[in-house]
Every structure is written in structure tokens, then in C-alpha cells.
VOGU-3710 file (C-alpha; in Angstrom, 3 decimals, decimal comma):
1> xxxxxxxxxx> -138,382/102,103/-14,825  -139,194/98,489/-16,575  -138,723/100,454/-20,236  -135,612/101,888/-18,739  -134,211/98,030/-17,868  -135,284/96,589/-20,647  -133,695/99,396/-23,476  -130,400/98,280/-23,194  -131,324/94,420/-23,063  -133,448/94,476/-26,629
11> xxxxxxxxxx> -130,734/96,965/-28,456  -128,367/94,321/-27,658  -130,276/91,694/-29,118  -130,980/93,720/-32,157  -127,125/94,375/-32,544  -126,197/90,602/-31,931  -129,183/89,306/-34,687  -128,075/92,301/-37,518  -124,277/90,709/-36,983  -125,604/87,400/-37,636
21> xxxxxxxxxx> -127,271/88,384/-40,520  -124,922/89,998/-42,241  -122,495/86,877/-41,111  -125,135/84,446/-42,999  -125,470/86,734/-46,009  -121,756/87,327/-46,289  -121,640/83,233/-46,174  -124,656/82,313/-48,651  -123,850/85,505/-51,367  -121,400/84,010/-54,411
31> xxxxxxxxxx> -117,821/86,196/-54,402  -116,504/87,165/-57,630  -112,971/85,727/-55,776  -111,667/82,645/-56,830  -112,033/79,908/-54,308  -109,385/79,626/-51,903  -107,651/75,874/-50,988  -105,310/74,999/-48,376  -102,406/73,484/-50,341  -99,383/71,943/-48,399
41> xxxxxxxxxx> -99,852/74,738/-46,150  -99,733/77,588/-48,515  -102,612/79,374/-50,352  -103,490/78,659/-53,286  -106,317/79,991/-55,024  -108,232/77,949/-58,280  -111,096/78,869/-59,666  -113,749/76,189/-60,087  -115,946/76,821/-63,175  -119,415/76,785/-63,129
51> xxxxxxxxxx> -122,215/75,700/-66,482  -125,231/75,885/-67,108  -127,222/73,149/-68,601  -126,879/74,116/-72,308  -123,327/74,989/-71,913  -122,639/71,319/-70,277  -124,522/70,178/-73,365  -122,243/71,344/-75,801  -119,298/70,722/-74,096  -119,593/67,079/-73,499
61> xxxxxxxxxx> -120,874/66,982/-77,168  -117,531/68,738/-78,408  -115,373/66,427/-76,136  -117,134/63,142/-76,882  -116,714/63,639/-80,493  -113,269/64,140/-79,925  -113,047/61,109/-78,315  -114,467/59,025/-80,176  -112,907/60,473/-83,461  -109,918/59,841/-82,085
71> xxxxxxxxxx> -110,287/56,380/-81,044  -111,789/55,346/-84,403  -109,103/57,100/-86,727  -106,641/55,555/-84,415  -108,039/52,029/-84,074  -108,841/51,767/-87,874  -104,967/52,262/-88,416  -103,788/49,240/-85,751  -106,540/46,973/-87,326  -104,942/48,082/-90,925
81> xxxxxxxxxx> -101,319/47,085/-90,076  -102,481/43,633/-88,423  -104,964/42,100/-90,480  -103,704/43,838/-94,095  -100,600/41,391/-95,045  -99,069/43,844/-97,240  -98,824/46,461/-94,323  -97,084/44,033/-92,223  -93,583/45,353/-92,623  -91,105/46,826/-90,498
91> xxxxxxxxxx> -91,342/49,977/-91,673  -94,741/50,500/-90,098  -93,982/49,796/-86,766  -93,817/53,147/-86,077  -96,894/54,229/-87,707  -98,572/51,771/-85,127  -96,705/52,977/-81,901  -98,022/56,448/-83,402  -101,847/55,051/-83,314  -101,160/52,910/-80,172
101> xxxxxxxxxx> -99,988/55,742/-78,248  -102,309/58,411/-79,267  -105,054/55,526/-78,949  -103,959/55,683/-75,171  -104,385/59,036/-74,909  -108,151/58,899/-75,874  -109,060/55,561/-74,199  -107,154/56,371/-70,749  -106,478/60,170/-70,685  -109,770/62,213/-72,378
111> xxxxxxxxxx> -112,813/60,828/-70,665  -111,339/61,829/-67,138  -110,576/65,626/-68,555  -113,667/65,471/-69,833  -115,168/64,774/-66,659  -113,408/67,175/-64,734  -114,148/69,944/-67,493  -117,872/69,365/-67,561  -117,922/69,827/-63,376  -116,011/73,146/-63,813
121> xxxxxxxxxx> -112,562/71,836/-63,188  -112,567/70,226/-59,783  -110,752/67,013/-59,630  -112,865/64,095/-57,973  -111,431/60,937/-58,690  -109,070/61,063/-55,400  -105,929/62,226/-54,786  -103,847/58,376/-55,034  -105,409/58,446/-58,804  -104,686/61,858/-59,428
131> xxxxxxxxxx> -100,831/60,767/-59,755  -101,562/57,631/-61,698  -103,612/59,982/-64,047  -100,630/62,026/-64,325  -98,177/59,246/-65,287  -100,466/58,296/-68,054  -100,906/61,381/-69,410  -97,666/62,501/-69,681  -96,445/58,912/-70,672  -98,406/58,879/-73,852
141> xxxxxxxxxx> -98,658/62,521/-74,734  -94,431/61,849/-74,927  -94,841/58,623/-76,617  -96,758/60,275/-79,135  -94,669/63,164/-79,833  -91,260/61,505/-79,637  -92,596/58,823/-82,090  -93,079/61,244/-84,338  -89,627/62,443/-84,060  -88,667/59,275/-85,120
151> xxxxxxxxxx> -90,981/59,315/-87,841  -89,030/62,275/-89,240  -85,519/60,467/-89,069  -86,937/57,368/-90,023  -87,989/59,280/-93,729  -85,311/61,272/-93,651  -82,871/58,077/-94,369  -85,599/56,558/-96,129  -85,836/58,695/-98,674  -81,646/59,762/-98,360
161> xxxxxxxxxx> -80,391/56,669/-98,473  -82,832/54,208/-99,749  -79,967/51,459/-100,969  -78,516/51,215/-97,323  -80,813/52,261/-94,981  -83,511/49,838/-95,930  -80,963/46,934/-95,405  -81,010/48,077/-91,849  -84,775/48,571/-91,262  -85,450/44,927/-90,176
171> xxxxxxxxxx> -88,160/43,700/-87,573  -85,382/43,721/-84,732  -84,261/47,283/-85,769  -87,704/48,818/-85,686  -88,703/47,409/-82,428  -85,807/48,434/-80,295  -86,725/51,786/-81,350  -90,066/51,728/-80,502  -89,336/50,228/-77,279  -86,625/52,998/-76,854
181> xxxxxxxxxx> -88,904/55,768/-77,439  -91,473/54,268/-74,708  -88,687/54,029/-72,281  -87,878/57,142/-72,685  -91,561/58,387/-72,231  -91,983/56,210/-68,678  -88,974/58,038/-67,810  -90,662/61,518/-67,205  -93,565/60,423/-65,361  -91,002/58,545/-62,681
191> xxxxxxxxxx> -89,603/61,631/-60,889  -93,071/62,800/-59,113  -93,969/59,141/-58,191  -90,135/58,663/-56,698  -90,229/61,942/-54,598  -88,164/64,191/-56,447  -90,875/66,474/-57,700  -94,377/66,104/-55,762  -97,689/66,745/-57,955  -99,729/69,505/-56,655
201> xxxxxxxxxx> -103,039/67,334/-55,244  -104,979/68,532/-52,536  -107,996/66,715/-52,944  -110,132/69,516/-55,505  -107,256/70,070/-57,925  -104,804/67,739/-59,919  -101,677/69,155/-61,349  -98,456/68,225/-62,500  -95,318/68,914/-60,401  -94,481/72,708/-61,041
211> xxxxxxxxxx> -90,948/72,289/-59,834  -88,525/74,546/-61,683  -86,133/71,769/-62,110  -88,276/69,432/-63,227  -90,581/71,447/-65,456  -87,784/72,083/-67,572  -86,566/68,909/-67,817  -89,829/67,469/-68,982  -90,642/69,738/-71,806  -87,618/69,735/-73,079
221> xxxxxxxxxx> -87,461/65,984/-74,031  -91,128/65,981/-74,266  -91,516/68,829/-76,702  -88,464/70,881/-77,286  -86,249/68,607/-78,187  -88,312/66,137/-80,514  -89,469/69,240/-82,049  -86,301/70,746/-83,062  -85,496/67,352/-84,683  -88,316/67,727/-86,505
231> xxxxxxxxxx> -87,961/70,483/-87,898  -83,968/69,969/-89,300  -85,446/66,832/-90,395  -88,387/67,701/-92,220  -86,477/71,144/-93,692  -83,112/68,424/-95,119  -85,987/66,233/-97,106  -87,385/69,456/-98,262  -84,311/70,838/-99,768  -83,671/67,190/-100,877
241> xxxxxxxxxx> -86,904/67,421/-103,255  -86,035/71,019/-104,059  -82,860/69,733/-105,588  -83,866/67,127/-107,169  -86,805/69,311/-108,805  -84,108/71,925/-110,191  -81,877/68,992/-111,476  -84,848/67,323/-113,690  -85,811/70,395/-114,908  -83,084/71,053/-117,455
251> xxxxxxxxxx> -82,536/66,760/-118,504  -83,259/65,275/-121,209  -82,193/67,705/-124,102  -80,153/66,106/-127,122  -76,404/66,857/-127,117  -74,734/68,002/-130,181  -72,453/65,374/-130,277  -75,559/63,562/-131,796  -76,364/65,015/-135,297  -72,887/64,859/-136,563
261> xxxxxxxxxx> -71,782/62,751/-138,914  -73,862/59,807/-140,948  -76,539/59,852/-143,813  -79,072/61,734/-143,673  -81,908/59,112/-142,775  -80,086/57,886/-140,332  -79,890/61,237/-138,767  -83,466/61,572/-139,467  -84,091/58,427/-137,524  -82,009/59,935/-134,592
271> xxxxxxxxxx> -84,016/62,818/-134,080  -87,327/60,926/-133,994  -86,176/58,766/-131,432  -84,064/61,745/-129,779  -87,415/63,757/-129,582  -89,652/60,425/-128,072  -87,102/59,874/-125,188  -86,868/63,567/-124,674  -90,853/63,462/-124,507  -90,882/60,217/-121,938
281> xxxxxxxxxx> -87,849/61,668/-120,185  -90,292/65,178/-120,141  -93,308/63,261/-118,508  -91,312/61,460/-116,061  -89,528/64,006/-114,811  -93,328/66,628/-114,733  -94,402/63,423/-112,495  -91,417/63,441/-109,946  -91,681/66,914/-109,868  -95,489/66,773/-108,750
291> xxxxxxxxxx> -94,643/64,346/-106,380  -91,790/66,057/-105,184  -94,499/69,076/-104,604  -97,341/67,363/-102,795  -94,699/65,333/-100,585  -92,997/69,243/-99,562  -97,065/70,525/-99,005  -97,739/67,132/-96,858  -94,296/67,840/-94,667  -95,632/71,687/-94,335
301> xxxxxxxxxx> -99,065/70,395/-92,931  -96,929/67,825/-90,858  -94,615/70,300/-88,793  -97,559/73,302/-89,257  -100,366/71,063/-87,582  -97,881/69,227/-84,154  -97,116/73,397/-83,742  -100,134/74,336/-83,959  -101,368/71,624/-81,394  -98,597/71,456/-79,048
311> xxxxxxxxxx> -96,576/74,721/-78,917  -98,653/76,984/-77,011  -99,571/74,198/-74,276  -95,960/73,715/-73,669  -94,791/77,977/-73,465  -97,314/78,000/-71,145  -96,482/75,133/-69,063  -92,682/76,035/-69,336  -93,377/79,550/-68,454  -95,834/78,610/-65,508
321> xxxxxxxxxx> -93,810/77,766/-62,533  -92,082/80,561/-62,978  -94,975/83,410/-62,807  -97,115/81,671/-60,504  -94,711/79,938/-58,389  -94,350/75,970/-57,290  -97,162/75,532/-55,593  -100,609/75,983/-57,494  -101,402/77,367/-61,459  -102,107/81,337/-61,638
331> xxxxxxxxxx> -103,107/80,544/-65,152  -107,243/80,904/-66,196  -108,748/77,454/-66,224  -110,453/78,015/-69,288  -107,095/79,006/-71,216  -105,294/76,045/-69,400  -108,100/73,695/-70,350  -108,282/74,994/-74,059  -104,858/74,571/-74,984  -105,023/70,786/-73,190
341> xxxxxxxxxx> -107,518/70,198/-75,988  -105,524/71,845/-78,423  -103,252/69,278/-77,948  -104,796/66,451/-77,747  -106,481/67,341/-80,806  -103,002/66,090/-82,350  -104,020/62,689/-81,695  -107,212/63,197/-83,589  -105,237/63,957/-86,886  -102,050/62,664/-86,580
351> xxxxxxxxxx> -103,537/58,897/-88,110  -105,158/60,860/-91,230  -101,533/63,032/-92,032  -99,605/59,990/-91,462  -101,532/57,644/-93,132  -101,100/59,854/-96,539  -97,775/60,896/-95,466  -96,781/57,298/-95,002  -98,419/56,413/-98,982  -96,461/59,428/-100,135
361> xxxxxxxxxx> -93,515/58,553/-98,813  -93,364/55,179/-100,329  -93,612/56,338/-104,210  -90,786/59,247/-103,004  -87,589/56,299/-102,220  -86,892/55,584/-105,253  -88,243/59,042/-107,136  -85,733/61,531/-105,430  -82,642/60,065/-104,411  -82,388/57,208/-107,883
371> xxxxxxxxxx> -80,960/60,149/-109,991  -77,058/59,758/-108,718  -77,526/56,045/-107,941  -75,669/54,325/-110,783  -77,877/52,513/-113,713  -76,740/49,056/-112,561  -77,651/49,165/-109,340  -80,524/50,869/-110,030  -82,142/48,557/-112,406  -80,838/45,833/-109,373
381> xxxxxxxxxx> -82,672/47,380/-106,638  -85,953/47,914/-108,883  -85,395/44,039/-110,367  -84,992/43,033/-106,938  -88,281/44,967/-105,802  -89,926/43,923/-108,571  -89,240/39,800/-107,449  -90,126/39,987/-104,125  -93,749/41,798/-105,333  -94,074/38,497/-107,624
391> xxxx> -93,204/36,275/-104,883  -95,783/37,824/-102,469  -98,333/37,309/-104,955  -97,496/33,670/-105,527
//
């Protein structure tokens, strides 16, 4: 009679200790779901990466050598301009807010995404920096890419127009437009921290505002836009050397006109000196045209390596809100996080292209553009050139 009291009472307490069990193991056993956050009252899943110790090895190798490459290559080009005298000109300033704003990048923008990459992706630097971390990134990420756009109009007259455009590249000129094109940056980082477009931030993840309205406006004057110019820029100086190339091709030949008339030694002496200014006119114009080459390979690594670094970050980010919704990324973290990189891997090179771009540039003002300048004002502008040299070095 006890066993038949007490059967009921034990296969109870067997039943209630197997459904705590499996409760505890269901708990402790890792899912192969992402984790699941509670995001401004919606779901929103994000799945926090996990490393082993070899793996975190590499990767904060990787992304400290980026960051450091890119604050060197950077810095080295802001201590060139302001400690080299001859580099002090107006028509660097925008080389520096090039350096300066992909110096920012590195200095105030990597080393938390590098933190954050090497934990698996989990943001822990609290949700009141997350939007200040934002603001900076997109505020010199823009800086950096619209400054380039300027770049591009900035050679573009340079090397069109080099006896009026010059006259207007003073100190005062150059500065308002670098100052323009920071405005302009601060302006897209203002909308999330005024209330028009709230960054996702619960606490774990940090993400830019995914509102339709605003995701659209953003890359397009962040990326669409400057990149467009670009591109008509870049292709006008191109056909601008490909012109000139064809023209100096087929100068310098004697004209009939020439050999007529006159005695014979004097006709003699004609042709010598007709065939040693063809000759001089020959080498000149073999050294435009190779400089007219390298400077159309330099703008084809120009455009090739900002599309190469930015384009696919910003179709994704464009195309984001609008497959995975407003409030939380349905993109992989490790694709996400990758084509970050990609593009911050712009800064890294941008000083070296430049740099040569910018030496290039110089010897192309007066190589393309001279040959339907008249001879007077030519010889002027080089005389000119040519004085102010000799008065720096006095």
C-alpha cells in the first residue's frame, strides 16, 4: 500500500527533473540562430561573431597595419606641405584636406571598428558614443570623397585653362572650398543627431539610420554624386590628352613653300636646319606624348581604385533599408564588415596616387593645353614662371 502511495509521488518528480533538464540543456547548448535583440520594440536579429585565438591574431594584425599605414602615408603628406616651402601654395590645399580628412578617418574612426571586429561585432562603447561615432565616420568618409571631387575639377581647369584659371586659384579661393566641402560633409551626419532619422543603437549594435529617406539622401551626395563628377571630369582631361596626342603627331614636317626659289646653298642650308627643328620638334612632341600617356594611366588608377574601394559599400548600403527594412541590417556581418574595410582602404592609398598624380599634373599645364595658346603669351606666361622661380631662389 506504501509502494502504491508513493508511485505516483516519485514519477512526478522524475517528470518535473527530465523538464528541467532539458530546460538547462536547451539554455547552455549554442543555436546555429542568430542572436535575437529587442530593438525599439521590434525584433531584430544580429549575429555576433565569434574567433578563436589565432583568428583574433591575424585580424588585429591586418587592421593595425592598416592603421598605421594609413596614418603614416597620410601624416608624411601634411608634414610635406607645411614644413617644404616650395609646397606651400594654394594649389595644395586640397591635397592636405585630402590627407587631413582621411588622417581622421584612421586616428578617430579605425581603432573603434577594429575593436568591435576583433569581439565579433558587438558594439561596447555605449549607446550616447555610438552616435558621436557615427557623425565622425560619416563626416570624414564624405570629406574625403567629396575632396576628391574637387580634386578632379580643380585639374580639370588646371590643365584646360591654365592662363585663367590659375589667376583665380589664390589662398582665399582654395580655402573657401575646402571649408565648403567640410560643410557640406557635417551636413549629413546632422539629421540623426536632430531627430529626423534615429540611428539604430540598442546597446549591442551600432548602425547608421536606415531610414529610406535619409539613406538616399546620404549616398547620394556622399558617393553618387561626387562620383559621377568624377568620372565626366577625369574622362574631359582624358580626351583632352588624346587630342593633343593626335595633333603632335603629324607637326613639324617642312612645307613646300620652303625649297622654292634661292641658290642652291642656301637651300642646302634650309634643309639642314629644316631637318634639326623637325628632329627637336620630333623629341618634344615623343615627350608630351609620354606624358600625355602616363598622366591618362594615373587618371585610370585614380577613378579604377575610389570604385573599387567605395562602390560596393555604398550598393549595399543604398540597397539595405530596402530588403531588410528600417529597423536592423539583414546583411552578413562579415560581408558588411569587409566592404567597411574595403573602403577605408581608400584612405590608405589615396596619399600615394595623389601625391604622383599631383607631380604629374604639374609638368601636364603647360604640356597639353600651350599648343593653341598664342606664341606671345606663351613665351609671357613661361618668362613670367620662369621669374618668380628666380625670385624664390634669391
Amino acid at each position: 500500500m506504501i509502494a502504491e502511495s508513493l508511485a505516483p509521488r516519485l514519477l512526478k518528480i522524475a517528470q518535473d527533473a527530465a523538464e528541467a533538464a532539458a530546460a538547462a540543456a536547451a539554455a547552455t547548448s549554442p543555436s546555429s540562430q542568430p542572436q535575437v535583440m529587442e530593438t525599439n520594440g521590434t525584433r531584430c536579429g544580429e549575429l555576433i561573431l565569434s574567433y578563436g585565438r589565432v583568428e583574433k591574431v591575424l585580424i588585429g594584425g591586418v587592421l593595425t597595419m592598416l592603421t598605421l599605414s594609413t596614418i603614416c602615408g597620410n601624416l608624411l603628406v601634411v608634414i610635406s606641405v607645411c614644413f617644404v616651402k616650395k609646397l606651400r601654395q594654394p594649389s595644395n590645399y586640397l591635397i592636405v584636406s585630402l590627407a587631413v580628412a582621411d588622417l581622421s578617418v584612421a586616428l578617430a574612426v579605425m581603432p573603434f571598428v577594429s575593436i568591435t571586429d576583433l569581439i565579433g561585432g558587438q558594439w561596447i562603447f555605449g549607446q550616447v558614443f555610438c552616435n558621436v561615432f557615427i557623425a565622425m565616420d560619416v563626416m570624414c568618409c564624405t570629406a574625403s570623397i567629396m575632396t576628391l571631387c574637387v580634386i578632379s575639377i580643380d585639374r580639370y581647369l588646371g590643365i584646360t585653362k591654365p592662363l585663367t584659371y590659375p589667376v583665380r586659384q589664390n589662398g582665399c579661393c582654395m580655402a573657401k572650398m575646402v571649408v565648403s566641402v567640410w560643410l557640406l560633409s557635417a551636413s549629413i551626419t546632422l539629421p540623426p543627431l536632430f531627430g529626423w532619422a534615429q540611428n539604430v543603437n540598442d546597446g549591442r549594435v551600432c548602425l547608421i539610420s536606415q531610414d529610406f529617406g535619409y539613406t538616399v539622401y546620404s549616398t547620394a551626395v556622399a558617393f553618387y554624386i561626387p562620383m559621377s563628377v568624377m568620372l565626366i571630369m577625369y574622362y574631359r582631361i582624358y580626351r583632352a590628352a588624346k587630342l593633343s596626342a593626335a595633333k603632335h603627331t603629324i607637326t613639324g614636317f617642312p612645307r613646300e613653300g620652303e625649297h622654292r626659289g634661292g641658290a642652291a646653298p642656301t637651300r642646302v642650308s634650309r634643309l639642314l636646319k629644316t631637318g634639326e627643328h623637325h628632329q627637336r620638334r620630333k623629341r618634344k612632341n615623343q615627350s608630351i606624348f609620354k606624358r600625355e600617356q602616363k598622366a591618362a594611366a594615373t587618371l585610370g588608377i585614380v577613378v579604377g581604385a575610389f570604385s573599387f574601394c567605395w562602390l560596393p559599400f555604398f550598393l549595399v548600403s543604398t540597397a539595405r533599408p530596402f530588403v531588410c527594412g528600417v529597423e536592423c541590417s539583414c546583411v552578413p556581418l562579415w560581408l558588411e564588415r569587409t566592404l567597411l574595410w574595403l573602403g577605408y582602404a581608400n584612405s590608405l592609398i589615396n596619399p600615394f596616387i595623389y601625391a604622383f598624380f599631383n607631380r604629374l599634373n604639374n609638368r601636364l599645364h603647360f604640356a597639353l593645353p600651350m599648343e593653341n595658346v598664342p606664341p606671345s603669351v606663351a613665351l609671357s606666361c613661361i618668362s613670367s614662371s620662369s621669374q618668380g622661380k628666380l625670385r624664390r631662389r634669391s
